[in-house]
Structure formats: structure tokens, C-alpha cells
C-alpha positions in Angstrom: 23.0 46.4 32.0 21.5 49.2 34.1 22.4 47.7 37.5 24.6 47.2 40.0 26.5 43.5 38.3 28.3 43.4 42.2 25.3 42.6 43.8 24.3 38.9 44.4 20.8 38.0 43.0 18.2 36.7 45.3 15.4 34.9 43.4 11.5 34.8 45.6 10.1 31.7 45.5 9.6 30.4 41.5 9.2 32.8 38.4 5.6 33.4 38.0 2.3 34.9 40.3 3.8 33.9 43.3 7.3 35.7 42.7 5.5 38.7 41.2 3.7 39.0 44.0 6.3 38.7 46.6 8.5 41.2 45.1 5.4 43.5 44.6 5.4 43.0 48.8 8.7 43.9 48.8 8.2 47.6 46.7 5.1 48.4 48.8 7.1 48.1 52.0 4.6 45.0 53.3 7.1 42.4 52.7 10.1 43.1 55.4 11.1 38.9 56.2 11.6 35.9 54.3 12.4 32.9 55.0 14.6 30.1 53.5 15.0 26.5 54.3 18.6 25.4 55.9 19.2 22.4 53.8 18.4 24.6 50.9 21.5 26.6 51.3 23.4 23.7 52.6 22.7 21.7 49.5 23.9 24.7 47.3 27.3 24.9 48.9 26.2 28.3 50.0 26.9 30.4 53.1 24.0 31.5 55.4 23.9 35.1 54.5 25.6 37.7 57.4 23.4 40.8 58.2 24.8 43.3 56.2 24.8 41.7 52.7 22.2 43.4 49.8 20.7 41.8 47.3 19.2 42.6 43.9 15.9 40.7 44.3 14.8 39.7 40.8 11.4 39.6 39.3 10.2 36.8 37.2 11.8 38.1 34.0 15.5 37.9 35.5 15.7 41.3 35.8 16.5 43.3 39.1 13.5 45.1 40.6 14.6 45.8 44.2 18.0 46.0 46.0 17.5 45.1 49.7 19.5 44.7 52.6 20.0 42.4 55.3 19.1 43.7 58.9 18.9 40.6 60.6 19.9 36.3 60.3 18.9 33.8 62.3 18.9 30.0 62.3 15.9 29.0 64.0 13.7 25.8 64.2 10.6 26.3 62.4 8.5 26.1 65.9 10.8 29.3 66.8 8.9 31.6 64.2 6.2 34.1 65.7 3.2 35.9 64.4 5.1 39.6 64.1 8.0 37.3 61.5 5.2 35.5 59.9 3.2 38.7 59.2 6.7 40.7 58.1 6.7 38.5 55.4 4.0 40.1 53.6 1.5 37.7 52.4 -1.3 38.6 54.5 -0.7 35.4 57.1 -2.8 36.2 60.0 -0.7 34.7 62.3 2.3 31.5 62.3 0.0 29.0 61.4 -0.9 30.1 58.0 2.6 31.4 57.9 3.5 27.2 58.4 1.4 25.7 55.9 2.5 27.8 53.5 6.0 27.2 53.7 5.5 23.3 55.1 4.0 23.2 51.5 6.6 25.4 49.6 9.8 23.7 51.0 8.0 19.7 50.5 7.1 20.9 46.9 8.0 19.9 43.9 10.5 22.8 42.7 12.3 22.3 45.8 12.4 18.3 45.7 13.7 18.3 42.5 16.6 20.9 43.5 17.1 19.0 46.8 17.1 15.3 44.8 14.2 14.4 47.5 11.4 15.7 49.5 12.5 18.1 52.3 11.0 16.5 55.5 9.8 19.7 57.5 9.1 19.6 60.9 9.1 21.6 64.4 12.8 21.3 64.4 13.9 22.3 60.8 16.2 24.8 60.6 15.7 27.7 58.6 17.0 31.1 58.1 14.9 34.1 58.9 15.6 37.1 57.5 14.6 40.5 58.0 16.0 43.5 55.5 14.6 46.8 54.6 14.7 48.5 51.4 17.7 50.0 50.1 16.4 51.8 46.9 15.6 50.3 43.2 18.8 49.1 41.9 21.6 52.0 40.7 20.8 53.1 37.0 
């Protein structure tokens, strides 16, 4: 298939502008965090991620566009974010509040609620997992 089938997937966000645009972030080198809610991966039956682990990030056609690697997890509360991990994320956030709103908005919406069975209720102390990772090339041909 022309990549690396080993690799876990890691999807941005939902297929579409928004995921085209984070992993467009991601290839320019102005997208070096993300950040995913707690219950998200708790829901899934999935492991909180150890630094270390790459990814094949996947653009809104399911196919790989960018393998990254994990430099750094935390579990944090949300009020435990600062402006340098909100702007690492790449979407031109000026500072943590914007960097809040956006995600307040992602992680109560309606993609997430429907994976979750109910609104995520997102607060100061929600726990979520910040991740930092650099680039580790475009996947192996």
C-alpha cells in the first residue's frame, strides 16, 4: 500500500477543512502539539500513548500523509495548558484562551458526543493528554 502498515493511524480532528488543515500544520512544521480529551481514549479502551510511539497521521482521504513521533505525554487538567502548548498546536491561537474555546467547543461537539454516547462536560479540571511530537519524515515508500 505504499506505507509503513505497522504504524498506528492517528486521525486530526474530523475528515474535512479542519483535518486538512491540521495536517497541513503538521508538514509545515507549525503544528508540533495536539491535544486529546481523557475520556476520549478512556471510552475507546485505549492506552494513553507513551513518548516514543509514531504515528501515521492520516489526511481526510484515509491515506497517510505524515509519520510523527511522540516527544512528550502528559495528563494534565485543562487549566494546566499554557500559551507556548496552545500556540505549538498550530492554529494560529494567540494565546490559551483561544486555544480553550476551541477545544471547549471541539470536545462538547457533536462528532465527539455521538462517539462518547453524551456531551463531554469540559471544565478547568478535565483531563487531557498533551502531546508534543516532531516530524519523523513522510511515511516509507
Amino acid at each position: 500500500m505504499g506505507h509503513d502498515d505497522d504504524l498506528p493511524t492517528l486521525e486530526l480532528a474530523f475528515p474535512g477543512p479542519e483535518r486538512d488543515r491540521g495536517v497541513a500544520a503538521i508538514l509545515s512544521g507549525e503544528k508540533t502539539a495536539l491535544t486529546g480529551l481523557l475520556e476520549i481514549y478512556e471510552h475507546a479502551g485505549e492506552e494513553v500513548p507513551a513518548a516514543g510511539r509514531r504515528f501515521s497521521v492520516l489526511d481526510s482521504d484515509g491515506r497517510a500523509a505524515v509519520t510523527i513521533e511522540l516527544v512528550e505525554v502528559r495528563v494534565v487538567p485543562m487549566k494546566e495548558i499554557d500559551d507556548d502548548f496552545a500556540r505549538a498546536e498550530g492554529r494560529g491561537y494567540s494565546g490559551v484562551a483561544q486555544w480553550r474555546a476551541a477545544h471547549e467547543e471541539f470536545f462538547r461537539g457533536e462528532g465527539v458526543s455521538e462517539f462518547l454516547g453524551h456531551t463531554a462536560v469540559v471544565g478547568d479540571d478535565t483531563l487531557v493528554v498533551a502531546q508534543r511530537f516532531r516530524v519523523v519524515g513522510p511515511d516509507a515508500l
